[in-house]
DRENVO-275814 format. One record per atom (N, C-alpha, C, O): residue in three letters; atom name; x, y, z. Coordinates in Angstrom, 1 decimal, decimal comma, padded with zeros to 4 digits. Layout:
N
 sese lumgu   east  north     up
  Ala    CA      X      Y      Z
...
//
This chain:
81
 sese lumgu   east  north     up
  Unk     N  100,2  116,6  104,9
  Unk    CA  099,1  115,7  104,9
  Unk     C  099,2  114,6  103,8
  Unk     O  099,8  114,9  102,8
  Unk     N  098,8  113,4  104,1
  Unk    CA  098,7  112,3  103,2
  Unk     C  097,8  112,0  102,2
  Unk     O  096,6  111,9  102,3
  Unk     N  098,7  111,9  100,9
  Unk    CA  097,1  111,8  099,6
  Unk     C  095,7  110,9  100,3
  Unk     O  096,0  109,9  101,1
  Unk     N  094,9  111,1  100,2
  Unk    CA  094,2  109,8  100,3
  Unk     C  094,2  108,6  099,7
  Unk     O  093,7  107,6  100,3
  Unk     N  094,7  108,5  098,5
  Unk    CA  095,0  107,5  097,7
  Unk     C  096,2  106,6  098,6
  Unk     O  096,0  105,5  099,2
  Unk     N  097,3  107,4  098,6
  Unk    CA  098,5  107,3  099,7
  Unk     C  098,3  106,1  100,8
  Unk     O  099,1  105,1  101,1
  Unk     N  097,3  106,4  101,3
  Unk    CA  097,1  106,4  103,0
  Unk     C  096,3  105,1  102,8
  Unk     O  096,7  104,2  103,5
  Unk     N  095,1  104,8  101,8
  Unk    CA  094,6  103,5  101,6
  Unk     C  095,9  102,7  101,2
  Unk     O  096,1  101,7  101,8
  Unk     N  096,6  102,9  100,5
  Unk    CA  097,7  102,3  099,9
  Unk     C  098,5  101,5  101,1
  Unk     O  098,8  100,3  101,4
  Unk     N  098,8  102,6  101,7
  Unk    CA  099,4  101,7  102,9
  Unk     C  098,7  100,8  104,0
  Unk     O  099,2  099,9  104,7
  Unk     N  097,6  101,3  103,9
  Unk    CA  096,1  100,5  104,8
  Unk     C  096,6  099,3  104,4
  Unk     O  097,1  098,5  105,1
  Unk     N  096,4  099,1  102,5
  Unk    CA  096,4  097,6  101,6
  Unk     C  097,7  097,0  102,5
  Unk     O  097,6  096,4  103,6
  Unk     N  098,6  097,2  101,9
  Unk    CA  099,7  096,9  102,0
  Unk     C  100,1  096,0  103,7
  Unk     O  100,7  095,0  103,8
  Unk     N  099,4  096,9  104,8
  Unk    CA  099,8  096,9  106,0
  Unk     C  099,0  095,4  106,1
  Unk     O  099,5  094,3  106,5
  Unk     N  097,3  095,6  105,7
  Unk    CA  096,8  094,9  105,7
  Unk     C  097,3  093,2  105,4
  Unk     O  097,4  092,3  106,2
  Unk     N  097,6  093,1  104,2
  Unk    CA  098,4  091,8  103,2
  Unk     C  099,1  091,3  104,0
  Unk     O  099,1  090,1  104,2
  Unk     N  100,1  092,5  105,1
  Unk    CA  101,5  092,0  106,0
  Unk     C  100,6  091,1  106,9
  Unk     O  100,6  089,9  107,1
  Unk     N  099,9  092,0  107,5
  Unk    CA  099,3  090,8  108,6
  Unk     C  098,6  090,0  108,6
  Unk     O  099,0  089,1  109,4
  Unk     N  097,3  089,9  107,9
  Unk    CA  097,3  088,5  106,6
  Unk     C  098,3  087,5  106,9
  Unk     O  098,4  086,5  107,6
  Unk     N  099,3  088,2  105,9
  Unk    CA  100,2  087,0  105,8
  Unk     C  101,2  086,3  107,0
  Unk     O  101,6  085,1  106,9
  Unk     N  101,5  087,2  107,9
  Unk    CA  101,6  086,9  109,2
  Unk     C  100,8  086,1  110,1
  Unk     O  101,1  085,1  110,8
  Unk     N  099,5  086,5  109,9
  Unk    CA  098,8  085,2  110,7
  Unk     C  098,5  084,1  109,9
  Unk     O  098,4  083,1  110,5
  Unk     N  098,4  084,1  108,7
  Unk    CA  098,1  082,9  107,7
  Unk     C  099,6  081,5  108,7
  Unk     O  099,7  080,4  109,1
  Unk     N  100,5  082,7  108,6
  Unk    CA  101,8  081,8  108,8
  Unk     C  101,9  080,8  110,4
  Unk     O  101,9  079,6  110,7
  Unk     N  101,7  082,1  111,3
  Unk    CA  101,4  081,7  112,6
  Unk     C  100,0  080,8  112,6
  Unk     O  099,9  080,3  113,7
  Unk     N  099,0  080,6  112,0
  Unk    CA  097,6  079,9  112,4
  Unk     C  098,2  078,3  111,7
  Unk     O  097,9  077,2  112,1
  Unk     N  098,9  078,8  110,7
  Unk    CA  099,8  077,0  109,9
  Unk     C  100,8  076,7  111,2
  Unk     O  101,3  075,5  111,1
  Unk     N  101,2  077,3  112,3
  Unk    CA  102,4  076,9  112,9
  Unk     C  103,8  077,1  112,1
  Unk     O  104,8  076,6  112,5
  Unk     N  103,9  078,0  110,8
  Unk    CA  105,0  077,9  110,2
  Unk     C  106,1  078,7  110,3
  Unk     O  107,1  078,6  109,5
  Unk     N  105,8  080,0  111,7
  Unk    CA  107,0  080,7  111,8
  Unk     C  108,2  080,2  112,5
  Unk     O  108,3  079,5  113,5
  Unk     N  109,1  080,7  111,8
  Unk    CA  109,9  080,4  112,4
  Unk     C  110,6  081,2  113,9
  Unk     O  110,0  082,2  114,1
  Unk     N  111,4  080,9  114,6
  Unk    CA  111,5  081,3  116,0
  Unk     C  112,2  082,9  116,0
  Unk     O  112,0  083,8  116,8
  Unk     N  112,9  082,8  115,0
  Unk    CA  112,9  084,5  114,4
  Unk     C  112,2  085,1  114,5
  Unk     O  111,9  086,0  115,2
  Unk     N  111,3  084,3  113,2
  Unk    CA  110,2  085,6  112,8
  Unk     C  109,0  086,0  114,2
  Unk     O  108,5  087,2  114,3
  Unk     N  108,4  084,5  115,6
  Unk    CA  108,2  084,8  116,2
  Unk     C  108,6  086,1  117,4
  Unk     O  107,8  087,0  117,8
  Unk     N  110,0  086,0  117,8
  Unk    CA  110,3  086,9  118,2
  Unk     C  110,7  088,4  117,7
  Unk     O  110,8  089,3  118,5
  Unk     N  110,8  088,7  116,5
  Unk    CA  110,4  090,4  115,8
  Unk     C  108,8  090,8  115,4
  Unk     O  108,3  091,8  114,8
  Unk     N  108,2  089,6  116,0
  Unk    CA  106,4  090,7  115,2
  Unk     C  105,7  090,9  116,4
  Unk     O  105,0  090,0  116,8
  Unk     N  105,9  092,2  117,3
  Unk    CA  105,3  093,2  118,1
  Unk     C  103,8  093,7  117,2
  Unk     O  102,7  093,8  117,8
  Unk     N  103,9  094,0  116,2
  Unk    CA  103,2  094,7  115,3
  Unk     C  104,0  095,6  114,3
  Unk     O  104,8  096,3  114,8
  Unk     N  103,9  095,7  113,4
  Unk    CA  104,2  096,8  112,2
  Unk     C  105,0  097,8  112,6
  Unk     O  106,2  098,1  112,5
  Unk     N  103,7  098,4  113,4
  Unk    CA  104,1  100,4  113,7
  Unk     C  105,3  099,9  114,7
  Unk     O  106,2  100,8  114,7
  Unk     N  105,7  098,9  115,5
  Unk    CA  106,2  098,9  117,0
  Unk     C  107,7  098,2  116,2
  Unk     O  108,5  097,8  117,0
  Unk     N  108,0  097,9  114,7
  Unk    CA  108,9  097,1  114,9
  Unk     C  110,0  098,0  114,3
  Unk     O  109,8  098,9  113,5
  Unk     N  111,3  097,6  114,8
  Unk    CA  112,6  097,8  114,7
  Unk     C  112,9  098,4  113,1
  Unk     O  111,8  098,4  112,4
  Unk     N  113,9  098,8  112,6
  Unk    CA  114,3  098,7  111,2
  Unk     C  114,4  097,8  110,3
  Unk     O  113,9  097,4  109,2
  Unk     N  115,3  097,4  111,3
  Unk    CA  116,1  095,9  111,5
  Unk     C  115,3  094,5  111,3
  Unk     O  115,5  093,7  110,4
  Unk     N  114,2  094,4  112,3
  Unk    CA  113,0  093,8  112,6
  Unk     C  112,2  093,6  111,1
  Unk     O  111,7  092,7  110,5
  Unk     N  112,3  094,9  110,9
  Unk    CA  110,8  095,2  109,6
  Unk     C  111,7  094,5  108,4
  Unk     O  111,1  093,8  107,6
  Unk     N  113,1  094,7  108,2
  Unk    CA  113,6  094,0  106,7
  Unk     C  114,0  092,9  106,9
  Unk     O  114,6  092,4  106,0
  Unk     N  113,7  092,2  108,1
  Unk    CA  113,7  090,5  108,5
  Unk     C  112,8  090,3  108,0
  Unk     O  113,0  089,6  107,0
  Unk     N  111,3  090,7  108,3
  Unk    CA  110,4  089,7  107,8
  Unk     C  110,0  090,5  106,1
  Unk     O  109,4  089,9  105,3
  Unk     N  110,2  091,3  106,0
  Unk    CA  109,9  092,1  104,7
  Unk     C  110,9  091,1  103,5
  Unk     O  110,3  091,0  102,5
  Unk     N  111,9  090,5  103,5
  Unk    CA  112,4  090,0  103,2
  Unk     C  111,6  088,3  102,8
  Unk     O  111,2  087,9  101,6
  Unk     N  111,5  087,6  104,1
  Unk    CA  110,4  086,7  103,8
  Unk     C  109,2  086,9  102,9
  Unk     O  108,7  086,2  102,1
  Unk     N  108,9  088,5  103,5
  Unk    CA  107,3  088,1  103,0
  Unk     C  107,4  088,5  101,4
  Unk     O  106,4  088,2  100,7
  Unk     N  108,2  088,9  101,0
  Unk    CA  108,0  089,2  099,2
  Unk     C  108,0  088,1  098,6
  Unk     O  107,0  087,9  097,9
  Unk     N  109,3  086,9  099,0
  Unk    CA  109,0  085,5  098,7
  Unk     C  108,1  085,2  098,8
  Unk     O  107,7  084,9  097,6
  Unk     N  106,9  084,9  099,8
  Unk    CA  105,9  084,4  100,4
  Unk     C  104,7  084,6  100,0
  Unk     O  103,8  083,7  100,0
  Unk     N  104,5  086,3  099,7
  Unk    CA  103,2  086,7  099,9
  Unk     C  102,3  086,0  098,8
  Unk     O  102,7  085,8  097,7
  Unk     N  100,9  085,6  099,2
  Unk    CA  100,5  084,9  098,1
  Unk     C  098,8  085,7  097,7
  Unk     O  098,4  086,1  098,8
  Unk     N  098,2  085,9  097,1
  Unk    CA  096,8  086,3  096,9
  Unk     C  096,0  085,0  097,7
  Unk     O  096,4  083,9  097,8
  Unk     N  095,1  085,5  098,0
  Unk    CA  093,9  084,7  098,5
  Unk     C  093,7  083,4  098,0
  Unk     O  093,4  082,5  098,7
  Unk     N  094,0  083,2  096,4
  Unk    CA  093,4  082,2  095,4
  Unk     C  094,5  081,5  095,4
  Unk     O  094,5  080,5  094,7
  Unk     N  096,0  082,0  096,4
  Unk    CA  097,2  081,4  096,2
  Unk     C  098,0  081,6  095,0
  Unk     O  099,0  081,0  094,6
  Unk     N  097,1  082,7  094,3
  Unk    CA  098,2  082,8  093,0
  Unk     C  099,5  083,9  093,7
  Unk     O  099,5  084,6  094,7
  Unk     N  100,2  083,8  092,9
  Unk    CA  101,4  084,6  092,8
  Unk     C  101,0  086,3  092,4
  Unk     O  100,6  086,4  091,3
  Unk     N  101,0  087,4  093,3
  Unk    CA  101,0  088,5  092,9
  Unk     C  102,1  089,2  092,0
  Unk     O  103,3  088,8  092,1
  Unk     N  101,7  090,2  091,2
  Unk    CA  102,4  090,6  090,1
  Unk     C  103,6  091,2  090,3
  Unk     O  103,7  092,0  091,2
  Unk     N  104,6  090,9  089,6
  Unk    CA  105,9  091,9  090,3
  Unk     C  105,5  093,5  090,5
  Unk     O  105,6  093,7  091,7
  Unk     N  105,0  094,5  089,8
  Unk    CA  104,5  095,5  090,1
  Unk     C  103,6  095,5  091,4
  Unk     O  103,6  096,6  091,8
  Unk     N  103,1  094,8  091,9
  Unk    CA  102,1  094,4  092,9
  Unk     C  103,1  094,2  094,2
  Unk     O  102,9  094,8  095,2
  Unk     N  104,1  093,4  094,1
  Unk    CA  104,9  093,4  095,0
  Unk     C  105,7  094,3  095,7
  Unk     O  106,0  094,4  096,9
  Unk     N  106,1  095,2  094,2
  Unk    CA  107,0  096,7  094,3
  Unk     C  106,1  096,7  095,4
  Unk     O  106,4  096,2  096,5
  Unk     N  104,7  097,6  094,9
  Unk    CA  104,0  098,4  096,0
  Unk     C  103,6  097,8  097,1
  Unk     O  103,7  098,6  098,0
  Unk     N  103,2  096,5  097,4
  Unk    CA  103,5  096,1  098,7
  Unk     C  104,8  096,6  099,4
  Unk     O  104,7  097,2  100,5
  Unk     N  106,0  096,5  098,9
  Unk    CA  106,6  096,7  100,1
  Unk     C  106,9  098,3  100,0
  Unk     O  106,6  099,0  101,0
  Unk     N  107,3  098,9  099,1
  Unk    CA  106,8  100,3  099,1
  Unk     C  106,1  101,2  100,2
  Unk     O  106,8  101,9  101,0
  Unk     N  104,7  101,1  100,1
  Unk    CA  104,2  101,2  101,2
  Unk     C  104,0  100,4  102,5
  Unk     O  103,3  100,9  103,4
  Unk     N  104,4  099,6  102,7
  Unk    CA  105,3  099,0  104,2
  Unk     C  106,4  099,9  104,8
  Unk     O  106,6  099,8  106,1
  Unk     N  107,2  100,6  104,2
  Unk    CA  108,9  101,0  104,4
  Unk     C  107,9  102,4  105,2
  Unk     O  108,5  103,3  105,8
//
């Protein structure tokens, strides 16, 4: 069974991805890659998931557009994997 701490953790985390996936898609700024690997999260490839996992650590931005903390990022993708 999953801590509960755990399991919100990855809620965060899952959440931020798709956030930032549609932030990207609602700007028109995906590229034709990233279009074709996002089925969803749970549905994507290995392969797929360290395509855009890759992007998104560059990318990811807080709400206010600031830059999240390197520790902040660890655990973003952390709990994504």
């Amino acid at each position: 069974m999953t801590p509960e701490a755990t399991r919100k953790k990855s809620e965060w985390a899952v959440r931020v991805f798709r956030d930032w996936h549609k932030w990207k898609n609602d700007q028109n700024i995906l590229s034709e890659a990233e279009l074709s690997v996002y089925d969803g999260i749970d549905d994507m490839s290995k392969g797929d998931l360290n395509f855009l996992l890759q992007k998104f650590v560059f990318e990811v931005r807080k709400k206010s557009n600031e830059s999240y903390p390197p520790k902040t990022l660890y655990d973003l993708f952390i709990y994504l994997q």
